[in-house]
C-alpha positions as CSV (number, residue, x, y, z in Angstrom):
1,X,32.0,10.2,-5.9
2,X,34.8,8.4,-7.8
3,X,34.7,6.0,-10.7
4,X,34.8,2.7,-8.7
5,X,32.1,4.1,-6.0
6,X,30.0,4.9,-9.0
7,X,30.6,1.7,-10.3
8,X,29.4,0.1,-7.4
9,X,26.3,1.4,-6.8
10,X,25.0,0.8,-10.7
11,X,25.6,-2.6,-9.7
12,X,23.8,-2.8,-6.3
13,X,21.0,-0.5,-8.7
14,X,20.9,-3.5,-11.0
15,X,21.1,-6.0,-8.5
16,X,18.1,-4.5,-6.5
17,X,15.9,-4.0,-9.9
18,X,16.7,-7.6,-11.0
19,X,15.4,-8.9,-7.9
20,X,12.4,-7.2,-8.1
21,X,11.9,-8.4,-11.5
22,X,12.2,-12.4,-10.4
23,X,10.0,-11.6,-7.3
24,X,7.2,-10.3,-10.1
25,X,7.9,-12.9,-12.5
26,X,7.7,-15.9,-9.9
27,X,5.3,-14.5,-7.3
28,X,7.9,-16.5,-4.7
29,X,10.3,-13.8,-2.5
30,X,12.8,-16.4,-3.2
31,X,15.1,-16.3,-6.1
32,X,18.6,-18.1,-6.9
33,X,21.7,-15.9,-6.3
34,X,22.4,-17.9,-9.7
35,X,18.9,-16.9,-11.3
36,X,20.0,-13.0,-9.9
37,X,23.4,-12.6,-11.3
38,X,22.3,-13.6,-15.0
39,X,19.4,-11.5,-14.6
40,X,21.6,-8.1,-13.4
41,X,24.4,-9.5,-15.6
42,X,26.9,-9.4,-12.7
43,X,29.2,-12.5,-11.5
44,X,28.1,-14.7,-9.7
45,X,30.2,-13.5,-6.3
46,X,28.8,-9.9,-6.7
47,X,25.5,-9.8,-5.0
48,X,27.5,-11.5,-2.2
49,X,30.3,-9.4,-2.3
50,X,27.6,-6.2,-2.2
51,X,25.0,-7.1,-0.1
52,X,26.4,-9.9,2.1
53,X,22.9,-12.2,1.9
54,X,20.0,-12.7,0.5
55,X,18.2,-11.5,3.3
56,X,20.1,-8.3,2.5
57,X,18.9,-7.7,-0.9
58,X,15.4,-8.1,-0.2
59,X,15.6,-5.4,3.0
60,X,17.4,-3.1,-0.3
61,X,14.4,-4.0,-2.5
62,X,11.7,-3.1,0.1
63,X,14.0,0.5,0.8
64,X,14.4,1.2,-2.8
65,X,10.5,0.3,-3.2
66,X,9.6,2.9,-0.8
67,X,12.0,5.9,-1.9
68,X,10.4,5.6,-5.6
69,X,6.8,5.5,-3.4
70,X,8.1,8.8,-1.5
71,X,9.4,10.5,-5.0
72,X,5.6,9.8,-6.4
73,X,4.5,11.3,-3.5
74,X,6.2,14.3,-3.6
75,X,5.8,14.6,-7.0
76,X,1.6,15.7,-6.6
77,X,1.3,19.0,-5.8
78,X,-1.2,18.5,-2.6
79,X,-1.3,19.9,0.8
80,X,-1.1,18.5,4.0
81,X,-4.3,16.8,4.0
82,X,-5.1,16.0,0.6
83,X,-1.6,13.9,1.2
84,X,-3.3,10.9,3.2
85,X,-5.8,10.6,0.3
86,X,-3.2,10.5,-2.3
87,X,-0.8,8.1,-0.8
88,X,-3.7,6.0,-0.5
89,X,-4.6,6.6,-4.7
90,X,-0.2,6.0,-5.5
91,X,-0.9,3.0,-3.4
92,X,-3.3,1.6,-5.7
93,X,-1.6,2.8,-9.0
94,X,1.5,0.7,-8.2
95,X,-0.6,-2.1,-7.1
96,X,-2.2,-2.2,-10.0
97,X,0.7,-2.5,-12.0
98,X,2.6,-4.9,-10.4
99,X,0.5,-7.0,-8.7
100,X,2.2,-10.0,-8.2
101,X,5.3,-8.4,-7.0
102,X,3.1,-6.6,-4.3
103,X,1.1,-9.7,-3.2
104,X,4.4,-11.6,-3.0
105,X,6.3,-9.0,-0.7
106,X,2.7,-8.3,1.5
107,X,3.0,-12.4,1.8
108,X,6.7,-12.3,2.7
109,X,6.3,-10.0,5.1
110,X,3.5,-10.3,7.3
111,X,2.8,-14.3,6.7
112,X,6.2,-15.8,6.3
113,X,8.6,-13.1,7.0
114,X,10.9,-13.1,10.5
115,X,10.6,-10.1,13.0
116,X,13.3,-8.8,11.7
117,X,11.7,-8.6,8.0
118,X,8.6,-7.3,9.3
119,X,10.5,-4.2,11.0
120,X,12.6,-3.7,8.3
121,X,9.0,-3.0,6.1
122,X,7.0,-1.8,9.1
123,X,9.8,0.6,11.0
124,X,10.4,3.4,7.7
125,X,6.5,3.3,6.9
126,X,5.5,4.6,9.9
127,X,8.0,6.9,10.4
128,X,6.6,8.6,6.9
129,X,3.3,8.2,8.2
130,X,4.1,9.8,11.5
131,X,5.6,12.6,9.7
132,X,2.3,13.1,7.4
133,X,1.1,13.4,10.6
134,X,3.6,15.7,12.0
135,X,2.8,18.0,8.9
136,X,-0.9,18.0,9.2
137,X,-0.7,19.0,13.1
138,X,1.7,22.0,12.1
139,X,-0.5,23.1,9.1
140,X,-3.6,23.5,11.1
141,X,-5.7,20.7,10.1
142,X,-5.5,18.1,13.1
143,X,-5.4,19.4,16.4
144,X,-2.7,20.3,18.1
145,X,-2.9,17.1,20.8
146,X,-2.9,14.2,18.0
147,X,-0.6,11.8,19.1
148,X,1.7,11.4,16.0
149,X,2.6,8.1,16.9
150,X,-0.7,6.5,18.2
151,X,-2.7,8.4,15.4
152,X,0.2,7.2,12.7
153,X,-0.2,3.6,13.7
154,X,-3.9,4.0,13.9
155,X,-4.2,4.9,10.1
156,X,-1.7,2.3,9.0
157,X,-3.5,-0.4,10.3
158,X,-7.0,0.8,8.9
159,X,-5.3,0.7,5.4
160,X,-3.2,-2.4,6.0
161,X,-6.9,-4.4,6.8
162,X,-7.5,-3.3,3.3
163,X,-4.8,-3.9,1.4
164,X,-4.0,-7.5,3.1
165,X,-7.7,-8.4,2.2
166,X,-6.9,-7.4,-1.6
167,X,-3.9,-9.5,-1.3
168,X,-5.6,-12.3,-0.5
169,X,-7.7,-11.8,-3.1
170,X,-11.4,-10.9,-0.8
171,X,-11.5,-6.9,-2.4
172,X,-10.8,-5.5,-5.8
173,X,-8.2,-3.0,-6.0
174,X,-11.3,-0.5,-6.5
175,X,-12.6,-1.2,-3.1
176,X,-9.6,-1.6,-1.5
177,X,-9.1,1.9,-2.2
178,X,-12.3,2.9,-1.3
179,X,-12.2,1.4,1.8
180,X,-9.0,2.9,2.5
181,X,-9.9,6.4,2.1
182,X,-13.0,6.2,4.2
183,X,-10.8,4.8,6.7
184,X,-8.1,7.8,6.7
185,X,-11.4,10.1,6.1
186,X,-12.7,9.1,9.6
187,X,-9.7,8.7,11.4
188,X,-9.3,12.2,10.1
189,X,-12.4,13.6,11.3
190,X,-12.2,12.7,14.5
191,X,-9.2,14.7,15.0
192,X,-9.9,17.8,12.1
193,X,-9.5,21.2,13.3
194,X,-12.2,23.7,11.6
195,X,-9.8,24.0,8.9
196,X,-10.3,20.2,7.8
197,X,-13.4,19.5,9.0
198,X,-15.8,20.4,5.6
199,X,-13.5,19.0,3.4
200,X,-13.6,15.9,4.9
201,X,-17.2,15.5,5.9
202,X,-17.1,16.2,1.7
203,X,-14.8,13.1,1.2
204,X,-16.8,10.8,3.7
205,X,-19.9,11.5,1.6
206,X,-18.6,10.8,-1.6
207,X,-16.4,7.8,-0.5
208,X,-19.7,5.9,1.0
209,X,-21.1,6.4,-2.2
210,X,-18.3,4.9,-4.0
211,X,-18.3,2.3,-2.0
212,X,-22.5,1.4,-2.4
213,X,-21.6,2.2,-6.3
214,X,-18.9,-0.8,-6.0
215,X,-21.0,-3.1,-4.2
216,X,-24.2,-3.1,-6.1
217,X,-22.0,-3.2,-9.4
218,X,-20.7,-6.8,-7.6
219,X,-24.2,-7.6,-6.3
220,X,-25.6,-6.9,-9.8
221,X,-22.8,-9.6,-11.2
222,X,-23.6,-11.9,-8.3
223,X,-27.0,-12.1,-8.9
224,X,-27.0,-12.3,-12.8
225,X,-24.6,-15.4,-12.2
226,X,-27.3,-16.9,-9.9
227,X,-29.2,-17.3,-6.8
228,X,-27.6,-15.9,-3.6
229,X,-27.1,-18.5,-0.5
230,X,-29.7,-17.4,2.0
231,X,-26.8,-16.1,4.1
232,X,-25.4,-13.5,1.8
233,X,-28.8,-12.3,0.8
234,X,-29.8,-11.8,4.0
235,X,-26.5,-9.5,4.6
236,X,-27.1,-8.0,1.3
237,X,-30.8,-7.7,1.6
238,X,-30.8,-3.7,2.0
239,X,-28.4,-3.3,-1.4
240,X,-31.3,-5.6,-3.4
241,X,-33.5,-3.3,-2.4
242,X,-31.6,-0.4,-4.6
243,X,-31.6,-2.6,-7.5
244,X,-34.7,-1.2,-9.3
245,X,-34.6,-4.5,-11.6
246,X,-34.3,-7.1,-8.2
């Protein structure tokens, strides 16, 4: 690669990372060009002259997102199943720490964003979920008649449900996890080969009881705050009943 090459892609680098820092300082997808250029320390012209558009940098900061995903990913030593689980756990990590960056690109995306936005995001995802898939079939654990792209699209949505309600703000990042995993865990099932089949019927068990753990640790807080609505303790009835001091 020569000098000016070289040169020009620190720049897009910069570009890219300062936009992701305005989207987490602001929360808003939108940023000045103005606001960008001071922020990456480029002229005003260069984020034009590199990407084009605006539209253009943010379809570079969702790419860029997902290659440092894919490098975390790589990075644990798992096998073919224990991959699902721990896409679901990098997931959380980088959701925990940057929140509002996350909730503001989930927003853009699938509330505000144009169909050509949402397949930019959408399009690469599944393709790496397809090939988790792809690997599993090959490594014995799935059987060999999955559908990579119907059983792909199948686990995305079960964790999207999740992760949209924690961007909204309806589940804690704990239990959007959780609820994640026990998705993947019986999407998984369904399809295991002997191979799988024990170790997940292991993660199913201990996944439910994550999840009652989270629950009555909210239901606890909910009820030391004060009465329930007659609604929600009718739903909720069966968890009381655990509470030794309810």
């Amino acid at each position: 690669m020569s000098t000016r090459e070289e040169g020009k892609n620190l720049r897009k680098q910069r570009i890219v990372r300062a936009a992701r820092l305005l989207m987490q300082d602001s929360g808003e997808p939108g940023f000045s060009m103005r606001a960008l250029a001071r922020e990456a320390k480029v002229s005003i012209a260069t984020p034009y002259n590199l990407f084009g558009s605006k539209e253009q940098i943010l379809f570079s900061v969702l790419e860029d997102d997902l290659e440092q995903y894919n490098r975390a990913l790589t990075s644990h030593h798992s096998d073919e199943l224990d991959v699902f689980f721990n896409a679901v756990t990098i997931t959380t990590q980088l959701y925990t720490s940057e929140s509002r960056f996350y909730r503001t690109i989930l927003n853009a995306v699938y509330m505000e964003g144009s169909d050509k936005f949402l397949a930019s995001y959408r399009g690469p995802r599944h393709v790496m979920w397809k090939n988790m898939v792809k690997n599993a079939i090959s490594a014995g654990f799935l059987l060999p008649e999955t559908e990579p792209d119907a059983f792909a699209i199948n686990l995305r949505h079960g964790f999207l449900a999740a992760i949209l309600q924690w961007s909204k703000g309806d589940l804690s990042i704990k239990e959007m996890e959780a609820r994640a995993q026990y998705s993947f865990a019986l999407s998984l099932a369904a399809m295991a080969t002997p191979l799988a089949r024990d170790r997940l019927q292991l993660k199913i068990h201990t996944v439910q009881q994550n999840l009652q753990n989270i629950w009555q640790s909210s239901l606890k807080e909910a009820l030391a705050a004060g009465p329930l609505d007659a609604f929600v303790a009718e739903l909720a009835a069966d968890q009381i009943a655990q509470i030794p001091q309810f």
